[in-house]
C-alpha positions as CSV (number, residue, x, y, z in Angstrom):
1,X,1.2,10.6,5.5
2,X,1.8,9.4,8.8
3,X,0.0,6.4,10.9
4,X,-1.7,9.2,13.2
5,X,-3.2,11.7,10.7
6,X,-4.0,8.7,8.5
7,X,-6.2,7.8,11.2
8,X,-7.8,11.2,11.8
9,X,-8.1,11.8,8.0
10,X,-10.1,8.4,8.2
11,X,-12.3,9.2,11.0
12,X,-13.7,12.1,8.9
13,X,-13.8,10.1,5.3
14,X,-17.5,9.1,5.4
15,X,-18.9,12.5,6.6
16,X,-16.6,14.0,4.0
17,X,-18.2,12.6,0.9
18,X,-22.1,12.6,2.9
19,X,-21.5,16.2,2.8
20,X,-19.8,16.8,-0.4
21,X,-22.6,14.9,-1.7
22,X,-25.2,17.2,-0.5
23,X,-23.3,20.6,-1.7
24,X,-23.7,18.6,-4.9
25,X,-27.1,17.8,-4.9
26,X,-27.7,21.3,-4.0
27,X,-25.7,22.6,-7.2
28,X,-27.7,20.2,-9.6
29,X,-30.6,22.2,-8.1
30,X,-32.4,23.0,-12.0
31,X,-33.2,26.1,-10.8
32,X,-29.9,27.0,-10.9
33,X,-29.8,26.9,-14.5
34,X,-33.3,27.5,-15.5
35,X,-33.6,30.8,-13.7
36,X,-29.8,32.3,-13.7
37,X,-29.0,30.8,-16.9
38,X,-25.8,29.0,-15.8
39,X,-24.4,26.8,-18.2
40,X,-25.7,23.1,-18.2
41,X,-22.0,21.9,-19.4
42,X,-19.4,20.2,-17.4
43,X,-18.1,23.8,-17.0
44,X,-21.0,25.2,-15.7
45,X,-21.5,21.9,-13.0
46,X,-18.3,22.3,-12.3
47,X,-18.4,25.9,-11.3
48,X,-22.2,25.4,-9.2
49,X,-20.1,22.6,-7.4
50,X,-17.2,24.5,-6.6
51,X,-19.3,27.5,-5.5
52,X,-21.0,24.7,-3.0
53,X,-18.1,23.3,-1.9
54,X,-16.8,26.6,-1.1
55,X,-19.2,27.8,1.2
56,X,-19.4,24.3,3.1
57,X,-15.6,24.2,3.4
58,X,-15.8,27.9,4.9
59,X,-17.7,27.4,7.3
60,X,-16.0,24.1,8.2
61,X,-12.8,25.6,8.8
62,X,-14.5,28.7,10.9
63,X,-15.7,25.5,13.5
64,X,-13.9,24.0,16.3
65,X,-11.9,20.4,15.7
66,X,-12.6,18.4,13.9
67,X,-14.9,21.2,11.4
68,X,-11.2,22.0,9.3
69,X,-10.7,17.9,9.5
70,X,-13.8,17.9,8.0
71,X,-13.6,20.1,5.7
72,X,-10.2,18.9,4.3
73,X,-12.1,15.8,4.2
74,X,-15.0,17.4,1.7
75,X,-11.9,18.8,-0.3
76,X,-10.5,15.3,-0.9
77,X,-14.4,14.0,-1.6
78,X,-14.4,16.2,-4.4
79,X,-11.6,15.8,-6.5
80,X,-12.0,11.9,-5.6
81,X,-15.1,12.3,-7.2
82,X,-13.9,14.9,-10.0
83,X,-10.7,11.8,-10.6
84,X,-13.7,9.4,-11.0
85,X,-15.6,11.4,-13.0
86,X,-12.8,12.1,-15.9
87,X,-12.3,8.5,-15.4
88,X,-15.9,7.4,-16.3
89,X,-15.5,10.1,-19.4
90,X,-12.6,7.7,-20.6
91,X,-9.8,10.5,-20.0
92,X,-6.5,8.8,-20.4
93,X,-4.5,7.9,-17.1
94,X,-1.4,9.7,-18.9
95,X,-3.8,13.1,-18.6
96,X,-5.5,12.5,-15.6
97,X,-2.6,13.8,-13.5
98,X,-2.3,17.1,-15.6
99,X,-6.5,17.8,-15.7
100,X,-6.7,17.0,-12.0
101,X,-4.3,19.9,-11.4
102,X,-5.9,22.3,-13.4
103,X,-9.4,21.1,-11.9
104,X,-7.4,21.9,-8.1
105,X,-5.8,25.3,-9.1
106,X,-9.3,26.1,-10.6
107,X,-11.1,25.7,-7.9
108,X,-8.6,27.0,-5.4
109,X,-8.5,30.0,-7.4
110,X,-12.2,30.4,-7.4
111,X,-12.4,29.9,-3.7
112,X,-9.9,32.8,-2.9
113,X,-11.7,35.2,-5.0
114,X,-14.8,34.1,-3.0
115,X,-13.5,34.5,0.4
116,X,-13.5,37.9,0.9
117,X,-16.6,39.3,-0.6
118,X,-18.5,36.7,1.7
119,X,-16.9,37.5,4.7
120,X,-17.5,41.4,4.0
121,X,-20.7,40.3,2.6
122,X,-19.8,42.0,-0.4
123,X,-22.2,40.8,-3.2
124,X,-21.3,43.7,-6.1
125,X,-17.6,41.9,-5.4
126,X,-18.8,38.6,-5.4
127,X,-21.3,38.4,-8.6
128,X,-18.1,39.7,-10.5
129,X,-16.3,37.4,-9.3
130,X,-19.5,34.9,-10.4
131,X,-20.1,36.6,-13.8
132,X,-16.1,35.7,-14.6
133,X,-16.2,32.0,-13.3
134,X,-19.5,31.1,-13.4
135,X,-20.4,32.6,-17.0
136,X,-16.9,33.3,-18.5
137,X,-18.0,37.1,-18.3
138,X,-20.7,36.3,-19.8
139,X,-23.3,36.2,-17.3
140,X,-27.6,36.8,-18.4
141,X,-28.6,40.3,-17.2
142,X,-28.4,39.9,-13.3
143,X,-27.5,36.5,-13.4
144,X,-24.3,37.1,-11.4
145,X,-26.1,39.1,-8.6
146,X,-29.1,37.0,-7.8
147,X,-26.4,33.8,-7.5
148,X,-24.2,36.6,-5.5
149,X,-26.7,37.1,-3.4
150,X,-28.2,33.4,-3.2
151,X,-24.6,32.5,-1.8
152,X,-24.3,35.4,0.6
153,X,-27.6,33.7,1.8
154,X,-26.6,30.1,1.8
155,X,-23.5,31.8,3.8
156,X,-25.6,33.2,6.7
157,X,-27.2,29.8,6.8
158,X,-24.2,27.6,7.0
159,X,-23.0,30.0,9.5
160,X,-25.6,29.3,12.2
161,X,-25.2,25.7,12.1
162,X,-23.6,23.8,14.7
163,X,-20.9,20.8,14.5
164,X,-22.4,18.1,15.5
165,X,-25.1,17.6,12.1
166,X,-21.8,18.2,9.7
167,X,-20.0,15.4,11.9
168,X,-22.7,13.1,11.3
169,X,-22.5,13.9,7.3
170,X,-25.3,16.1,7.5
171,X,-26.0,19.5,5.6
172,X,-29.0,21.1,4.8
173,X,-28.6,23.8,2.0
174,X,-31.5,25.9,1.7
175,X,-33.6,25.5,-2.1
176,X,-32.5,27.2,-4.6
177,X,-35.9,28.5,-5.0
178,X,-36.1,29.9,-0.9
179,X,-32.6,32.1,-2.0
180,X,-32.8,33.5,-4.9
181,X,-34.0,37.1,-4.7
């Protein structure tokens, strides 16, 4: 990494983990699991988290500089976090490497398969896409299409909001409770 993006990736460090830290407070929402049924296991946090991330880093990248600075900034929050988070579980550092990867590729894949359906705002698509991640295919009985359309929600939201609160580390998700149909 050179001297200058160094820099730039600095300048965007703190309002990278404020803001990761509200897509997860927003994920630990009980509700979450209490109404949809989503697993309460590493697994199922994991998967809430991702699904926060997601829509933050979205519409990060849809802003004007620095929103994609940002939002590679919220990226590298989160598996700074997940990294510290395997560490505190006492994973080994010779496996750390190895999970970390499969914790990036997981994500990254679930990402992708959320892209589309959200910008077609596509929520049969996207609570399939859910039911597999979220639930292993084994989502409660319109589990995956309330959180489907909770997320298309959260998506309009995040859309309308302008640059300068996400620069200052600022995000306000709407409750779980206000999106859920």
């Amino acid at each position: 990494m050179g001297f200058f993006s160094y820099i730039f990736g600095a300048r965007h460090e703190r309002a990278g983990f404020m803001l990761y830290n509200e897509a997860v407070r927003a994920a630990r929402d009980p509700v979450w699991f209490e109404a949809l049924g989503v697993p309460d296991t590493l697994d199922g946090r994991f998967d809430l988290v991702g699904l926060f991330a997601a829509l933050l880093i979205r519409r990060l990248r849809a802003l004007p500089p620095p929103g994609p600075a940002l939002a590679q900034a919220v990226f590298d929050a989160m598996f700074a976090d997940m990294d510290f988070n395997l560490r505190e579980l006492g994973v080994s550092d010779m496996s750390i490497g190895r999970r970390m990867r499969a914790m990036w590729e997981g994500f990254h894949g679930r990402a992708l398969a959320y892209e589309a359906p959200l910008a077609a705002a596509d929520a049969a698509t996207l609570a399939e896409a859910l039911a597999r991640n979220v639930w292993r295919g084994q989502a409660p009985p319109g589990a995956a299409h309330r959180l489907a359309h909770a997320a298309l929600r959260q998506d309009r939201h995040l859309a309308g909001l302008a640059l300068a609160p996400f620069q200052a580390g600022e995000v306000a998700f709407l409750p779980a409770q206000a999106v859920l149909p």
